[in-house]
C-alpha positions in Angstrom: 19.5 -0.5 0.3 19.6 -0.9 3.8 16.4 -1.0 6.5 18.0 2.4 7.8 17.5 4.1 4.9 14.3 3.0 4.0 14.0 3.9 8.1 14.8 7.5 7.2 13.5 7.8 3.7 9.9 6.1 4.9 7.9 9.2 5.7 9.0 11.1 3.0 7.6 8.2 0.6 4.2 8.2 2.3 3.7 11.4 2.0 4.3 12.1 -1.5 1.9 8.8 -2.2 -0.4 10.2 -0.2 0.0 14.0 -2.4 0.3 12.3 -5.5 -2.7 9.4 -5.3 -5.2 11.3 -2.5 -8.7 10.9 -3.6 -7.9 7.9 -5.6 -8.5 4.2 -6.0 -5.6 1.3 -7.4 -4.6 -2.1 -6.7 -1.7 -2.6 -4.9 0.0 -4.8 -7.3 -0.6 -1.2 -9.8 1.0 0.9 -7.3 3.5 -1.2 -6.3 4.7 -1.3 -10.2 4.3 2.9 -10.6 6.4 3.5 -7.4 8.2 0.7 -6.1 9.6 -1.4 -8.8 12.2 0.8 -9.4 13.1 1.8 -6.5 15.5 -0.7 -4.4 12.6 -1.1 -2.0 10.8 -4.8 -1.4 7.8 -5.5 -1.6 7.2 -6.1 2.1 8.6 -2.7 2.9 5.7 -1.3 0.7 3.3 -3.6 2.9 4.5 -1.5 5.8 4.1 2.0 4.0 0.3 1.0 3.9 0.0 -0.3 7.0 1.4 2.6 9.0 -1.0 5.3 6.1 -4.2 2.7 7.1 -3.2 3.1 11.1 -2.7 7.1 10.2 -6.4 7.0 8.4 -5.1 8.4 5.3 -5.7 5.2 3.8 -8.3 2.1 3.0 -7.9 -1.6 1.6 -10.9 -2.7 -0.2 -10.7 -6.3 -0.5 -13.4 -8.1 -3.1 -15.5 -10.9 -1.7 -14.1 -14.4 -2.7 -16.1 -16.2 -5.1 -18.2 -18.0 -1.9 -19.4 -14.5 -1.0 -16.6 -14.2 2.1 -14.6 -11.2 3.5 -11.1 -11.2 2.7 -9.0 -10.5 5.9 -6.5 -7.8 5.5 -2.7 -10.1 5.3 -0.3 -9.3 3.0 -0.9 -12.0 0.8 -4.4 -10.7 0.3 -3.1 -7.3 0.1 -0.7 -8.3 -2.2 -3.1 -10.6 -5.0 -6.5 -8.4 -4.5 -6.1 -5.6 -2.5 -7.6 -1.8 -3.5 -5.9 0.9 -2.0 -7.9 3.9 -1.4 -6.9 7.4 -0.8 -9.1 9.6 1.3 -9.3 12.9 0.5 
């Protein structure tokens, strides 16, 4: 699959996991596995799905304290490993 098709097919992916998941809370590593496994888009090209939802305000990334007590800063590797994606209503 090439970038211009995920390109072209991007907005119509963020909106139905915005329909289908609004109001709800899931790792990303779960919603990765639900809705992108099977598709033949990466991993990093779900990173940017949530991204551009977080910079629309449809979405937040809860990130759980380290075992120190410290913030997690939003990366993908964090993202990836113990991020908590949250759909406003």
């Amino acid at each position: 699959m090439t970038y211009d098709t995920f390109d072209s097919e991007k907005d119509n992916i963020k909106e139905r996991l915005y329909k289908k998941y609004k109001g709800m809370e899931l790792k990303f590593k779960e919603l990765y596995a639900q809705e992108g496994y099977f598709t033949p888009y990466t991993v990093k090209q779900y990173f940017q799905i949530i991204d551009e939802l977080i910079m629309e305000g449809k979405v937040r990334v809860i990130y759980p304290k380290t075992k120190t007590g410290k913030e997690r800063k939003h990366s993908y590797e964090n993202l990836y490993n113990y991020g908590i994606v949250k759909f406003e209503e």
